[in-house]
C-alpha positions as CSV (number, residue, x, y, z in Angstrom):
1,X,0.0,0.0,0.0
2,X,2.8,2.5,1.0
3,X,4.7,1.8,-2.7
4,X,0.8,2.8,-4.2
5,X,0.7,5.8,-2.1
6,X,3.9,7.3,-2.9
7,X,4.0,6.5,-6.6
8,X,0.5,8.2,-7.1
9,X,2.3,11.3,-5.5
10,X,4.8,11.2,-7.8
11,X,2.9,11.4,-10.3
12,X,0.9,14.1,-9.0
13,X,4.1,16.3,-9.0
14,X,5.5,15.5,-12.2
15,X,1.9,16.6,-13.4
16,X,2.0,19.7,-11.5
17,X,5.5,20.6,-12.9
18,X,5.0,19.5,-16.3
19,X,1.9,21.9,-17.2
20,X,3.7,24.8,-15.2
21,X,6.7,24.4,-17.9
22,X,4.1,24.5,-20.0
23,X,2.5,27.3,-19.1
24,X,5.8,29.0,-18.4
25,X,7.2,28.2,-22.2
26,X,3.4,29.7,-23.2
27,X,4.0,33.0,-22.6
28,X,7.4,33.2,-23.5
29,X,6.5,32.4,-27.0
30,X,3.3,34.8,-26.8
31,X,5.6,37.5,-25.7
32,X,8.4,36.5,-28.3
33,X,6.5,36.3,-31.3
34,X,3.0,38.3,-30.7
35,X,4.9,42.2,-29.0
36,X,4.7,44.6,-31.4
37,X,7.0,47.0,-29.5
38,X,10.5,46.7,-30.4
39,X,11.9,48.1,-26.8
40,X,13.7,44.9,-25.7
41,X,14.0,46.2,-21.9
42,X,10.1,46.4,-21.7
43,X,9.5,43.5,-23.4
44,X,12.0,41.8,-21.2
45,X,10.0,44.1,-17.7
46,X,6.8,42.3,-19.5
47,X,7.9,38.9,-19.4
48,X,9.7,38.8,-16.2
49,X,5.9,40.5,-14.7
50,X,4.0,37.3,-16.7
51,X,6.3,34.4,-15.9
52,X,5.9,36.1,-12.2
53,X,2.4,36.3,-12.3
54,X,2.1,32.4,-14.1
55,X,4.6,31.0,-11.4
56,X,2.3,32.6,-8.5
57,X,-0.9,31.4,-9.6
58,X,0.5,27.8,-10.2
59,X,1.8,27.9,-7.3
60,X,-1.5,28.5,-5.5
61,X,-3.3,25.8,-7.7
62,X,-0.7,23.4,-7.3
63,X,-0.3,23.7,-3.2
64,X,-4.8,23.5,-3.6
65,X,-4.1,20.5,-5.8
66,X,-1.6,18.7,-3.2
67,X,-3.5,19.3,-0.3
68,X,-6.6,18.1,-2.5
69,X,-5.3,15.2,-3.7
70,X,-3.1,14.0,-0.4
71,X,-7.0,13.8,1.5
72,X,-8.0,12.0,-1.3
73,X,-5.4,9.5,-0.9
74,X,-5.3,9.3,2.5
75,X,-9.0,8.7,2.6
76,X,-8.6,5.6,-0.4
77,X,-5.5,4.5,2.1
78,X,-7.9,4.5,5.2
79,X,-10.4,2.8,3.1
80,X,-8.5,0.1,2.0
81,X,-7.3,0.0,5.2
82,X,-10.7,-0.6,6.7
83,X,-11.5,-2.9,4.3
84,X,-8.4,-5.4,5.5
85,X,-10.3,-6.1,8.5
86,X,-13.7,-6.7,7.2
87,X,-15.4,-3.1,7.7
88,X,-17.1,-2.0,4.4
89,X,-18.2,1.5,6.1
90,X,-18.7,3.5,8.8
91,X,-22.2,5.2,10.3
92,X,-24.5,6.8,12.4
93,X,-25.7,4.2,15.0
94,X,-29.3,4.0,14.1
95,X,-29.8,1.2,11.3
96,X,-31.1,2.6,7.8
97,X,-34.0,0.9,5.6
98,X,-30.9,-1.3,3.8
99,X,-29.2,-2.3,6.6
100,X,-33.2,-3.5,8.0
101,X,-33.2,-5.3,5.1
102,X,-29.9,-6.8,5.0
103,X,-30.2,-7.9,8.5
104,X,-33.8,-9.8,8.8
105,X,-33.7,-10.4,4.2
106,X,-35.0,-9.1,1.9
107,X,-38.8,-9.6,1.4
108,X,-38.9,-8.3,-2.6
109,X,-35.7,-10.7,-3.4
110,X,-37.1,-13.5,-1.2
111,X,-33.2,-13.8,0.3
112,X,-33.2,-14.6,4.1
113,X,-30.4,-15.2,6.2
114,X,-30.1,-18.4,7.7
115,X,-29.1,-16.8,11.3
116,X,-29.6,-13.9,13.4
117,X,-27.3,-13.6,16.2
118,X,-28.3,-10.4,18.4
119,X,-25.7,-9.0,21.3
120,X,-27.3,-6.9,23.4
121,X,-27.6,-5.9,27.4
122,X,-31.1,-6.0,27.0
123,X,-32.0,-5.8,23.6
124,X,-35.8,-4.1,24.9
125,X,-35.3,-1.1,22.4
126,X,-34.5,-3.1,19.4
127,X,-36.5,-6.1,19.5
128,X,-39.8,-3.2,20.0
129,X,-38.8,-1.3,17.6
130,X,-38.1,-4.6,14.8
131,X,-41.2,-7.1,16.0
132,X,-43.1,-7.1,12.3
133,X,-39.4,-8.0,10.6
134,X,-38.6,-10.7,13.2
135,X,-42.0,-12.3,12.9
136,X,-41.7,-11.9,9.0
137,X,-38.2,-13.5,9.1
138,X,-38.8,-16.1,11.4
139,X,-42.0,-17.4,9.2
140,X,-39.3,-18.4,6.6
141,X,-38.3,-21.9,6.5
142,X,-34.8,-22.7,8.3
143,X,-34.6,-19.5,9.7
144,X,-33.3,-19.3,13.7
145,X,-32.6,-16.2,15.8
146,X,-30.0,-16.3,18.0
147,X,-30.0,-13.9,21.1
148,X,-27.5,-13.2,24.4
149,X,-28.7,-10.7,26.8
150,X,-27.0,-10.1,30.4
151,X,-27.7,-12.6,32.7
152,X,-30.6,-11.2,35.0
153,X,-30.6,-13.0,38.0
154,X,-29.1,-12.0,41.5
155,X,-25.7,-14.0,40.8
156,X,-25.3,-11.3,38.5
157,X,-26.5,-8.2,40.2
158,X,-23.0,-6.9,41.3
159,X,-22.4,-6.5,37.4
160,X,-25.8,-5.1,36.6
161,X,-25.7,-2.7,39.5
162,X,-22.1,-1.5,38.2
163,X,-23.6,-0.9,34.3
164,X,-26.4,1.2,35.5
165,X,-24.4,3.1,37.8
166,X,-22.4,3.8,34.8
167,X,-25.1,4.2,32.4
168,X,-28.2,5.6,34.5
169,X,-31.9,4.4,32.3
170,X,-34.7,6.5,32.3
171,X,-36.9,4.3,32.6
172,X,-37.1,0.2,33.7
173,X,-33.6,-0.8,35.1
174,X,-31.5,-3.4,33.0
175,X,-33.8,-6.2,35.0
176,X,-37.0,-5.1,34.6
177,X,-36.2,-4.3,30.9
178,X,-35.5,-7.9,30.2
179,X,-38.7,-9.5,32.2
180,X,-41.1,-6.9,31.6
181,X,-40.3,-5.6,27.6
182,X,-37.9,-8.0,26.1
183,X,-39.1,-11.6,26.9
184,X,-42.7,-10.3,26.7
185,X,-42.1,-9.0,23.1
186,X,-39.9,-12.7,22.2
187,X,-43.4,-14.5,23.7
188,X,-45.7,-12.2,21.3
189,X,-43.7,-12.7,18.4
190,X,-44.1,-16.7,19.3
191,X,-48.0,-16.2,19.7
192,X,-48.3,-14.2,16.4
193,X,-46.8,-16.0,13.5
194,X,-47.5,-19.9,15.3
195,X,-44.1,-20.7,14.6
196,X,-42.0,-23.8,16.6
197,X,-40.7,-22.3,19.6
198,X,-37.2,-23.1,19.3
199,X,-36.8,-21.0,16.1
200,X,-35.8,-18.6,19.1
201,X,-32.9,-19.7,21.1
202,X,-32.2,-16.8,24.4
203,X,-29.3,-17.3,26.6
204,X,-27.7,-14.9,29.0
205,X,-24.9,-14.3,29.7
206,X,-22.3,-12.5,32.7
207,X,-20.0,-10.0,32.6
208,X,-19.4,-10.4,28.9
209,X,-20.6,-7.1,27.6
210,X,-18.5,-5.1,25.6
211,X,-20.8,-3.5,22.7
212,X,-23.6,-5.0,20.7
213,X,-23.9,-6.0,17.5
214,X,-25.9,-8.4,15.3
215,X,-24.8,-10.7,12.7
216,X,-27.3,-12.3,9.6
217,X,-25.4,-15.4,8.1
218,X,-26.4,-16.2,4.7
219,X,-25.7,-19.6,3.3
220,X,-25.5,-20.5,-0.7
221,X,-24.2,-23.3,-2.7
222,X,-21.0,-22.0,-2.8
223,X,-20.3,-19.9,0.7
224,X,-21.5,-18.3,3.8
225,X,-21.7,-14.7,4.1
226,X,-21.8,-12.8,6.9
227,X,-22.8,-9.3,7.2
228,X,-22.4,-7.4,10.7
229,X,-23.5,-4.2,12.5
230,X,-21.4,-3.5,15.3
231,X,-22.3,-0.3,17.7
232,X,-19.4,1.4,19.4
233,X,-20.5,4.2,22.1
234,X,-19.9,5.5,25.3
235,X,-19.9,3.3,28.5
236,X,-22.4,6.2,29.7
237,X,-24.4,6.5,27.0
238,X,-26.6,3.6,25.7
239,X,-26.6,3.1,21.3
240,X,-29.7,4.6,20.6
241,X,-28.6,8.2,22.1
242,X,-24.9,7.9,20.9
243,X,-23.2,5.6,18.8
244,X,-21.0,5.1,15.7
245,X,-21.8,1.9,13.6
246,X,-19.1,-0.3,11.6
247,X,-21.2,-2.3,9.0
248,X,-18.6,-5.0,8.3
249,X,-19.3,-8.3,5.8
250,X,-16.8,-11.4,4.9
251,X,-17.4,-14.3,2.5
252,X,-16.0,-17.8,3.1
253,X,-13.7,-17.9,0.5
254,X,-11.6,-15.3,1.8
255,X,-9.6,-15.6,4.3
256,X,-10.3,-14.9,7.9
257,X,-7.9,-14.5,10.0
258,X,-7.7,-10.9,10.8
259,X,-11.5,-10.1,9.7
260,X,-13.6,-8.3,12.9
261,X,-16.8,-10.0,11.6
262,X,-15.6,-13.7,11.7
263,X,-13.9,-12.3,14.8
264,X,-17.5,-11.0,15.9
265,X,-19.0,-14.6,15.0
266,X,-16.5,-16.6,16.6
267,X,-17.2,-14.4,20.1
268,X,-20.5,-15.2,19.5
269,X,-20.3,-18.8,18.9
270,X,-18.4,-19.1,22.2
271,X,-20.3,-17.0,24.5
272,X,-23.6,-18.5,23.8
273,X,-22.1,-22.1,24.1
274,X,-20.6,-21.1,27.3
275,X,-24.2,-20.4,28.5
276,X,-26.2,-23.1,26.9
277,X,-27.6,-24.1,30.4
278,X,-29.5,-20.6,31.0
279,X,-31.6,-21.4,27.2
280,X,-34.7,-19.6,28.5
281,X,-37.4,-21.8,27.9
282,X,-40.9,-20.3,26.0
């Protein structure tokens, strides 16, 4: 990348040189060929005040250009970089009307993920806010969703008492937003589209919270791909006030070491085997 980098600006400075010569051997010849006065010193006064005035202003262009074209590079550079490691963009932390329909498919295409994996605390916000497209979803055929919330119970209230100290709610605490919103909203979904039970798998899990994220895994003839949305923010802010989104996506037959999304899905993997014993039961 570095050999790229400083290649494309040498060639931006030969460019910048070559049409200042240019422009330089320009008015020579206009002042050579085109002055009708034969005094020699004013002619010369002339030129010397246009090759002046032609160096100055490419001067100015050329330091615009630089600048101009250094961001520009530094911003493919941070791209690419970016895209090493799996991240496709960057965003706001609220999900847009593509990412909804990358994450629960894509009713106009008929494409559906075979997995949902959701990583929250408690999830009450999101699982609201997205019942019709998880009830759509899960009325597909070999769909499963996939969700780790923090482990409510009193073996775990040291660590819950710590989070909302940290990160005060405004309304139901961290408990009450599991038991009364989250888990009543999973049953409804259950009771609305008929489906078998244990197309929703819920664990929960202890002080393994770092920032949420959900993963859709879609499975082909050929590969798997997965497609990501990982929320950073604050530790004193929860993701729907303030939070910066890295929407990251890796295929199968690419490799994965060093990829945050297969990283991501790994942690996942783990973390809800680790707890297979608190499986909440509908």
């Amino acid at each position: 990348m570095k050999k790229r980098f400083h290649s494309s600006s040498s060639i931006s400075l030969v460019i910048m040189v070559v049409v200042m010569l240019l422009i330089i051997a320009g008015i020579i010849a206009f002042n050579v060929f085109f002055q009708t006065r034969n005094d020699w010193k004013t002619i010369g006064a002339d030129l010397i005040s246009s090759l002046m005035s032609a160096i100055t202003v490419s001067l100015i262009i050329g330091t615009f250009t630089k600048i101009i074209s250094d961001n520009i590079l530094k911003i493919e550079k941070n791209d690419r970089w970016l895209k090493s490691f799996g991240v496709d963009k960057i965003g706001g932390g609220k999900s847009t009307h593509k990412d909804t329909l990358e994450l629960f498919g894509n009713p106009y295409k008929q494409h559906y993920p075979k997995e949902i994996k959701l990583f929250f605390i408690t999830g009450n916000g999101f699982l609201a806010h997205f019942q019709k497209e998880i009830e759509h979803y899960l009325q597909q055929p070999n769909t499963t969703l996939k969700i780790l919330l923090v482990d409510y119970r009193e073996e775990n209230a040291t660590y819950l008492k710590r989070m909302e100290d940290i990160c005060p709610q405004k309304g139901n605490g961290y408990v009450d937003q599991i038991l009364k919103e989250s888990i009543p909203v999973l049953k409804k979904i259950l009771k609305n589209t008929q489906i078998d039970p244990s197309k929703i798998q819920l664990r929960f899990f202890k002080d393994e919270y770092r920032y949420n994220y959900r993963i859709a895994k879609y499975v082909d003839e050929e590969n798997v791909h997965l497609k990501c949305w990982w929320n950073i923010q604050p530790f004193n802010r929860d993701a729907v006030d303030l939070s910066i989104m890295l929407h990251g996506a890796y295929v199968s037959d690419l490799p994965s070491d060093g990829n945050v999304v297969t990283c991501l899905d790994d942690g996942f993997d783990y973390i809800f085997e680790k707890y297979k014993d608190t499986q909440y039961k509908f």
